[in-house]
C-alpha positions, 0 to 999 in steps of 0.5 A: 500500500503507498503513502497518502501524504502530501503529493510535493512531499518530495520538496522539503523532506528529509531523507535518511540514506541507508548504506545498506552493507553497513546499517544492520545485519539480521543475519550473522554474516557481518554485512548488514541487509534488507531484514536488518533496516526493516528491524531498525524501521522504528528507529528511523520513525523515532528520528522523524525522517520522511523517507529512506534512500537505499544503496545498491542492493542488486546482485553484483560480483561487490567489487565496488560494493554494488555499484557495479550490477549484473541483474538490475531486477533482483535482490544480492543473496547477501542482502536478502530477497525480493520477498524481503525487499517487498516486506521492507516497502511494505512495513515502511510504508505501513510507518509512513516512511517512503523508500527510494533505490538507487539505479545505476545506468551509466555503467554494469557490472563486467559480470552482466549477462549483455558483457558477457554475450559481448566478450564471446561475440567478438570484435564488430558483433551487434553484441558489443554496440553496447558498450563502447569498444574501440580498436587501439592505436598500436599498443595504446587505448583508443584515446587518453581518457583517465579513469575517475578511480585512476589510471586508463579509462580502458581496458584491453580484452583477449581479442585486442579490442578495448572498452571504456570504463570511466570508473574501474575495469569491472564497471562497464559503460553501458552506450546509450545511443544504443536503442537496447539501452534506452529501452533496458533502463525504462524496464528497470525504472518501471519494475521497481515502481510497480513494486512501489518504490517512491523514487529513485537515485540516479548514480552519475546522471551527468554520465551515461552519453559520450562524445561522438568520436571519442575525441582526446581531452586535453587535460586527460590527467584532471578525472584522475587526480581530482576524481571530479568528472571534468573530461567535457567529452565524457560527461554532461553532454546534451542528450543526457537531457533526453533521457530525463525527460523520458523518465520523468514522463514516465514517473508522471504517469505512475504519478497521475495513475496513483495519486502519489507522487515519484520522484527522481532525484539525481547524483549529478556531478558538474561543478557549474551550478548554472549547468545543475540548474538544466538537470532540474528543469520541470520537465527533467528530474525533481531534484539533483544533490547540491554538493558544494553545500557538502564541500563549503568550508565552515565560513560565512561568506563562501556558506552564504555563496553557496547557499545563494547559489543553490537556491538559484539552481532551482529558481523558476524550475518549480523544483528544490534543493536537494541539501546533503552534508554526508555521503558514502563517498565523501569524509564525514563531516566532523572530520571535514571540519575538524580538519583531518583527512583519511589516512592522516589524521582525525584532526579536532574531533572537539571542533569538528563536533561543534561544527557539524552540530552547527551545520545540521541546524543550517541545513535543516533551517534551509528551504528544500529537502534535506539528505541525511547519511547514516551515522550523521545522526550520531556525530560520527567521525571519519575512521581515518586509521583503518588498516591498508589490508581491510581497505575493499574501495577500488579507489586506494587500490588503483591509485596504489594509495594515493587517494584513501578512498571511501572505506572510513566512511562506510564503517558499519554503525554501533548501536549499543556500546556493550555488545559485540558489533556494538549491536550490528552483527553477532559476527565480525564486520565486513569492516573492522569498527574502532572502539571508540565508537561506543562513545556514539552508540544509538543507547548512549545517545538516547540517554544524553539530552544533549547528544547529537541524536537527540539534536537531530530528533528535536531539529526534526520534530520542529521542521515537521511541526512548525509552520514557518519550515514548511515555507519556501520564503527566505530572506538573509538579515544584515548582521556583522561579520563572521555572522550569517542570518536569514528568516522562514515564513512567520518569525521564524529566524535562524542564526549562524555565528562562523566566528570564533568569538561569542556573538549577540544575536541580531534578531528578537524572539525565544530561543526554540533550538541550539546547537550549543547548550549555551546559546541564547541572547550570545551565540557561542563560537562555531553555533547555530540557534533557532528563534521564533518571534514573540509575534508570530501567529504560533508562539515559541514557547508552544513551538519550543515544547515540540524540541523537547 
């Protein structure tokens, strides 16, 4: 049965991203699954998020943990079934929790049964035209195209032939010129709907197209070295666009049919937000992540850049931001603030604390949804120490360890502080969990008035409950330097004190939250409050109780 809510329930809702491998295991294997979230449902309702967003749960040979697929239409035998994956949208949905997959069309598993066929095919056999191969240049690849994972963007196999693939050599890309392609991806999209999915990810929906030609990019090396997709001939060309379009009249078809809106949200890597803006356009996908909201350091002049601009990205698209602070390729963002690094160090886990607290009330104050990755919740830090020999990412692997990877942030989490597996799994980890992790264990936090969970939870229940965070209104206040300030709907004002000085804060009204137990009339340094104005239609004391 589906949700009733809201049809724009998508525009402001928080979504929790459940890293599937690592949330909860059922079973005793060490790798979390399917039964698992479903176990942990009342938890995440507790929370008081909207929806979850599950990571690739299809069957795949795992050497980039699922990213690489080789039956897009079922269930890995690690994470559990098809039946397993309907009783978890059932149960959700049951809670009021919506679910949302991801879908990976830019690249299969070199495992899939089409790569598979075209192996055996041979060099010019329909087989292969769907994929890019290509003859070399003598002993060299086709063209000088880096990988985003490191090294060749190509692979040579038995008969002399190469094919592309733009992350690692078991992650084929697909061509979508090819009419298999097209036709392929709208019978996945339209399976997982008819099981009653809400939405899905897209991963790399700036990719999927290529350059005809294949032409060599001047600056091969920037893929590599960066891992930014800045290769103009492999990414983000124009006809992507059509294939958005497609999907989406599909989703409104599936829309219309039930009442129910689905929504297709994309991981869309261009760092020109004027080009994310295309990608969001009404007729193309309902929201793109904004990234550069993830990347900003804790200032106020580049967090006030960078918010401006990515409310611009969805001015006049009738679209939203889709806001994001974590994920499971990107340094936790106590470490990011703390200024440490995979493989460094942890930098000031004290600072990085304070600040993540601060950037959770910024984010979740903003207009537009929000996307919460497991473990934020707890003020996680990045495990920057793991050791080289249990490191699984293709990443450190093919930059013989010049990039870390992403392993530190995909730790499995802990949810009690005295069990083996703090709670996770009765058997080892697939990755080995530090033991200061019992120090944010679910249990511990739950009895802390002032940990991070309980911040989360009272963020959330005000963002549900107030009239004013459900407005799409926003306007910045003048404040001094160091100091950023804007206003929601009626007397809603949030304050964001980026400084290392206490401030007073620019605005009147009672205090409905803080990220600093401190917080009042001053804002502690690296702060963030809520206020509500004593003149709004609801009052803040009512609104304060919501927190508590």
């Amino acid at each position: 049965m589906l949700t009733t809510a809201n049809p724009n329930w998508w525009r402001s809702a928080v979504i929790y991203q459940v890293y599937l491998r690592s949330f909860q295991d059922s079973d005793g294997d060490g790798i979390g699954d399917l039964d698992g979230v479903r176990a942990r449902l009342p938890y995440l309702r507790s929370l008081g998020v909207d929806g979850i967003w599950l990571n690739p749960f299809y069957p795949s040979p795992q050497h980039d943990h699922g990213y690489d697929v080789s039956d897009y239409l079922d269930v890995h035998p690690e994470y559990g079934t098809l039946a397993s994956f309907d009783c978890l949208v059932a149960e959700a949905h049951r809670l009021d929790i919506k679910v949302l997959i991801d879908i990976v069309p830019n690249h299969c598993s070199a495992e899939h049964p089409w790569f598979v066929e075209a192996l055996t095919a041979g060099p010019g056999s329909p087989a292969r035209d769907r994929f890019h191969f290509a003859d070399g240049n003598g002993e060299l690849p086709p063209n000088n195209w880096r990988s985003i994972f490191g090294g060749s963007a190509w692979q040579q196999v038995a008969d002399g032939q190469w094919y592309l693939h733009t992350f690692a050599p078991e992650q084929v890309d697909l061509n979508w010129r090819h009419p298999d392609v097209t036709a392929y991806f709208e019978h996945v999209l339209r399976f997982w709907l008819d099981r009653g999915v809400d939405g899905v990810r897209i991963d790399v929906a700036h990719g999927l197209h290529k350059a005809p030609g294949l032409p060599d990019h001047v600056d091969a090396m920037d893929d590599e070295l960066t891992g930014d997709p800045l290769n103009p001939y492999a990414w983000n060309q124009p006809e992507v666009h059509d294939v958005w379009r497609s999907w989406r009249r599909i989703t409104n078809e599936y829309s219309l049919r039930t009442g129910h809106e689905r929504v297709l949200i994309g991981e869309v890597g261009v760092l020109d937000a004027r080009q994310l803006a295309l990608y969001q356009r009404p007729d193309e996908l309902h929201q793109t992540f904004y990234f550069e909201f993830l990347r900003a350091q804790w200032d106020d002049q580049i967090l006030y850049d960078v918010v401006d601009r990515g409310l611009g990205t969805i001015a006049g698209s009738n679209s939203s931001v889709a806001w994001v602070l974590n994920n499971h390729d990107m340094p936790r963002s106590v470490t990011r603030y703390a200024g440490g690094a995979p493989g460094i160090d942890a930098g000031d886990v004290d600072l990085g604390t304070t600040r993540a607290r601060a950037s959770a009330l910024l984010m979740l104050a903003l207009p537009g949804a929000a996307y919460v990755y497991q473990g934020e919740e707890l003020g996680l830090p990045e495990v920057t120490d793991l050791p080289v020999e249990v490191l699984t990412d293709p990443m450190f692997h093919r930059t013989d360890g010049a990039r870390r990877g992403r392993d530190g942030c995909r730790v499995p989490l802990p949810w009690i502080s005295d069990e083996p597996g703090f709670g996770f799994t009765s058997a080892d980890p697939w990755l080995p969990q530090p033991e200061w992790f019992a120090d944010h264990s679910v249990d511990r936090q739950e009895n802390s008035g002032e940990s991070m969970l309980q911040l989360y939870r009272a963020a959330l229940r005000l963002r549900r409950h107030l009239p004013a965070l459900a407005s799409e209104e926003f306007r910045w206040l003048p404040t001094e330097p160091g100091v950023l300030a804007f206003t929601r709907g009626d007397g809603f004002s949030c304050v964001v004190n980026c400084s290392s000085r206490t401030v007073t804060a620019p605005v009147d009204g009672r205090l409905l939250l803080a990220s600093h137990y401190e917080a009042g009339d001053k804002l502690p340094p690296n702060s963030v409050a809520w206020y509500q104005s004593d003149t709004a239609t609801d009052t803040a004391a009512e609104w304060a109780g919501v927190a508590a």
